[in-house]
C-alpha positions as CSV (number, residue, x, y, z in Angstrom):
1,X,195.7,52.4,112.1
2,X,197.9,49.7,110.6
3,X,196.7,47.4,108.1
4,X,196.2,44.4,108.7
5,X,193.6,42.2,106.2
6,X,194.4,41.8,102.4
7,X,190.9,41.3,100.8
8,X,190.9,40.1,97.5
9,X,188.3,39.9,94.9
10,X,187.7,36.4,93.1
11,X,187.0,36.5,89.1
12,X,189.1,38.6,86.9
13,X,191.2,39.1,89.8
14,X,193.1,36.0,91.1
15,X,192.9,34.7,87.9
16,X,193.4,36.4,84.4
17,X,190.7,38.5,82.6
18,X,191.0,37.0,79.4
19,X,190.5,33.5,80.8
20,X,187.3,33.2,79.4
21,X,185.8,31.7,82.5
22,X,183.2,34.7,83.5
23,X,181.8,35.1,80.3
24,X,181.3,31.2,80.4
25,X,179.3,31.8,83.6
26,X,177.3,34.8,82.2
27,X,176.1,32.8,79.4
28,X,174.9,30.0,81.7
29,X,173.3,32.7,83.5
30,X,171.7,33.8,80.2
31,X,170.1,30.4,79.5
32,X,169.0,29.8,82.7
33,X,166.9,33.5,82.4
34,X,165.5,32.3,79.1
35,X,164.2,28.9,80.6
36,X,163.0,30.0,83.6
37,X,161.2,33.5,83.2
38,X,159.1,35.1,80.0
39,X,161.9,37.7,79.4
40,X,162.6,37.8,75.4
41,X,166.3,36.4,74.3
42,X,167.3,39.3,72.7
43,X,166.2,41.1,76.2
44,X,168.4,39.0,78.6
45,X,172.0,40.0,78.3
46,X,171.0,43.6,79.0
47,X,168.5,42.8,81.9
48,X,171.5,40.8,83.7
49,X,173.6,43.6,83.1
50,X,171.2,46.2,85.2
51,X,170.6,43.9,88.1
52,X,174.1,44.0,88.3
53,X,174.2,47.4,88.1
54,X,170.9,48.1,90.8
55,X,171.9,45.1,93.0
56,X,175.7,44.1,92.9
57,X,174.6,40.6,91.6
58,X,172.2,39.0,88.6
59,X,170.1,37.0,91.3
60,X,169.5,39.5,93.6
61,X,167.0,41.1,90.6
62,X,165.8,37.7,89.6
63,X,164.8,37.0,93.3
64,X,163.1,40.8,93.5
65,X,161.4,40.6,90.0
66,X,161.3,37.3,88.5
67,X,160.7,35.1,91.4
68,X,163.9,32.9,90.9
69,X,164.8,30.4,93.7
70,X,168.6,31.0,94.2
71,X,169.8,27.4,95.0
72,X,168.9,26.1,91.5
73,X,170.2,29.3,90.2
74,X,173.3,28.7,91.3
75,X,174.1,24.8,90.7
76,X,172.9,25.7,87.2
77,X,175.0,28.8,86.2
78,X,177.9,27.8,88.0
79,X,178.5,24.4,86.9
80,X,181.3,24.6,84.7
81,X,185.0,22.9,84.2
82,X,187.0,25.4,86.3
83,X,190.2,23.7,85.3
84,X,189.5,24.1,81.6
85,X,189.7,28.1,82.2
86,X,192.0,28.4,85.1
87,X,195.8,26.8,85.9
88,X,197.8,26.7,88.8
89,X,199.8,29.9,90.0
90,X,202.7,29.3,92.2
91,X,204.2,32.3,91.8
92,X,200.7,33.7,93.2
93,X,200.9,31.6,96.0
94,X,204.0,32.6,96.9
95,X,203.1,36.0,96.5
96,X,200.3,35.8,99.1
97,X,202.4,33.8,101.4
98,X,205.1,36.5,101.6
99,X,203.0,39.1,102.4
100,X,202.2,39.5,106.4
101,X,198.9,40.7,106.6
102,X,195.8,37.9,106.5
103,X,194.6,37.4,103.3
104,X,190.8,37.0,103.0
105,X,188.5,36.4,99.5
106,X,185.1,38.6,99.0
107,X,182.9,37.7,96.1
108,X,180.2,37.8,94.7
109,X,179.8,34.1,93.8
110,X,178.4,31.0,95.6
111,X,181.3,29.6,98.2
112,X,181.3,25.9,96.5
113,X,182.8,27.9,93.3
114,X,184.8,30.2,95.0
115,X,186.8,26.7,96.6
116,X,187.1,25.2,93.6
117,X,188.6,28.1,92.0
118,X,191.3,29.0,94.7
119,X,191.6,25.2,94.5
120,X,192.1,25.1,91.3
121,X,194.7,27.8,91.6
122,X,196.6,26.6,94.5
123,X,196.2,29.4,96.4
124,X,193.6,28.0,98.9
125,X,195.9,27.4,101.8
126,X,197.2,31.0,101.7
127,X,193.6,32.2,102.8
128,X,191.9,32.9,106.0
129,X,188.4,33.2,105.0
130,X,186.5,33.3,102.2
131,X,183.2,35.3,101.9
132,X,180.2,34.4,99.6
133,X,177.1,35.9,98.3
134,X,175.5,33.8,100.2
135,X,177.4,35.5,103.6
136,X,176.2,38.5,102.0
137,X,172.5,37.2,102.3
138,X,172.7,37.5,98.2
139,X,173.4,41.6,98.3
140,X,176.9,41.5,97.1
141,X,179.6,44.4,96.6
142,X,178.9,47.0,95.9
143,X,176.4,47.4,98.7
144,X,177.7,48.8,101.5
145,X,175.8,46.0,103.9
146,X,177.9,43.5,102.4
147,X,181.3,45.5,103.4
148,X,179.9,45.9,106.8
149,X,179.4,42.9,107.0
150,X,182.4,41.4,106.3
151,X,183.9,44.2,108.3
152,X,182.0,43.2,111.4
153,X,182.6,39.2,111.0
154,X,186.7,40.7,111.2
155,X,186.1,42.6,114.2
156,X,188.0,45.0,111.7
157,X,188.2,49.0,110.8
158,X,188.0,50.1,107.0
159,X,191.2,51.7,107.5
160,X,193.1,48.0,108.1
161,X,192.1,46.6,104.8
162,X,193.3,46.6,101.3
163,X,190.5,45.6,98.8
164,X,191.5,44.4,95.5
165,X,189.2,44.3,92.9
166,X,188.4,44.7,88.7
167,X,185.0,46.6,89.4
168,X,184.8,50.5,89.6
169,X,181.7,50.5,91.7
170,X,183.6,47.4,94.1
171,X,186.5,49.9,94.7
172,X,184.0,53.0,95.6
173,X,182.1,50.6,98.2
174,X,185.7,49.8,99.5
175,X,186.1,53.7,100.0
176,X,182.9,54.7,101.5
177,X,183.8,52.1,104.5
178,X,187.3,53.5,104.5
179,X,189.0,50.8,102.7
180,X,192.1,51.3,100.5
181,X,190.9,50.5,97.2
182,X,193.5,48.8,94.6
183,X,192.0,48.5,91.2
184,X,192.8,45.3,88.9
185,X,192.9,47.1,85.7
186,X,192.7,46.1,82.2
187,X,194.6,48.9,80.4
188,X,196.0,52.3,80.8
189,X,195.9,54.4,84.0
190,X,192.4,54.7,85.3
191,X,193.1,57.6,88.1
192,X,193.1,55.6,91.5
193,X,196.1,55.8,94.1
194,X,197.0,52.4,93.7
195,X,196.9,50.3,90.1
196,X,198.1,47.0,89.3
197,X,197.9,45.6,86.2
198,X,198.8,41.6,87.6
199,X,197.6,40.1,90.8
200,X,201.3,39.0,90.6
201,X,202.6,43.1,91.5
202,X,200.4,42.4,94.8
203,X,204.1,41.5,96.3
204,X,205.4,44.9,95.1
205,X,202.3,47.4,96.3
206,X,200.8,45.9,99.3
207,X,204.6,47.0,100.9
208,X,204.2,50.4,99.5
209,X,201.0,51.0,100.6
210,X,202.0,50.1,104.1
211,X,205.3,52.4,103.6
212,X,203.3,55.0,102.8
213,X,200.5,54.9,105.8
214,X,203.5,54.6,108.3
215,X,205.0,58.0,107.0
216,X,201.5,59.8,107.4
């Protein structure tokens, strides 16, 4: 089956991991916990790290356990200077507009943030279609649902995507729906197929991926 969809993670993908920007958010997230709930300080950090963990997202385990409403959630932990953390990229943008197949952005954040950030990056105009946490009815990646989902919203196979992403668990999801996982990696070689270590070296895999599924 040919591929056809590039699907792209958003934070510490499109934009460098040392940007700062995510563990901005995560501290946002972090006061917001400790002014809306009873859960100690010292307790929080670790507490957002296992929703993430059981649920893909920190609000789906503050909706389940804590009773947060997501809307405030969101305009609270979210509301940051994007361009203090994140430049333009042309040579991004011209990386996704050379490649052929429809490029499409999956996260796990709220859409208004997910705009501003391809925005930000002038990249927006190279995508088809952006997908939320909120598409995702707030059970993001790694649950399978939210692949499905985005899967049946395509009208698309498994096999005819590519998913990019910096998570471990993100890339497994990709799998188990018969996606071709590409891990964003830090450092090293961390034992998948396909490895990049800039969004930028999309322009030089995404053709050998497809080189390699037409000689199968």
């Amino acid at each position: 089956m040919k591929i056809r969809y590039l699907i792209l993670d958003l934070d510490n993908t499109l934009y460098p991991q040392d940007s700062g920007m995510l563990q901005a958010i995560d501290r946002r997230i972090d006061d917001y916990i400790a002014a809306t709930t009873a859960v100690p300080a010292g307790e929080i950090p670790a507490l957002r790290q296992e929703y993430c963990r059981r649920y893909g997202t920190t609000i789906g385990g503050l909706v389940l356990h804590q009773g947060i409403q997501p809307q405030p959630y969101f305009e609270y932990a979210y509301d940051i200077d994007v361009a203090s953390f994140v430049r333009p990229d042309p040579q991004l943008a011209e990386v996704l507009r050379q490649l052929e197949l429809i490029k499409i952005v999956f996260s796990n954040s709220p859409l208004g943030y997910v705009e501003e950030v391809l925005a930000t990056l002038g990249i927006r105009q190279t995508i088809s279609r952006v997908y939320d946490i909120h598409f995702s009815q707030l059970v993001g990646k790694p649950s399978l649902s939210s692949y499905r989902r985005v899967l049946e919203d395509l009208g698309a196979e498994g096999a005819e995507c590519i998913l990019v992403d910096d998570v471990a668990a993100n890339l497994a999801g990709a799998a188990a729906v018969g996606m071709t996982p590409v891990l964003m990696k830090t450092a090293g070689k961390a034992g998948y197929d396909w490895e990049i270590g800039r969004i930028h070296d999309l322009g030089r895999l995404v053709p050998e991926i497809m080189q390699r599924q037409r000689s199968a």
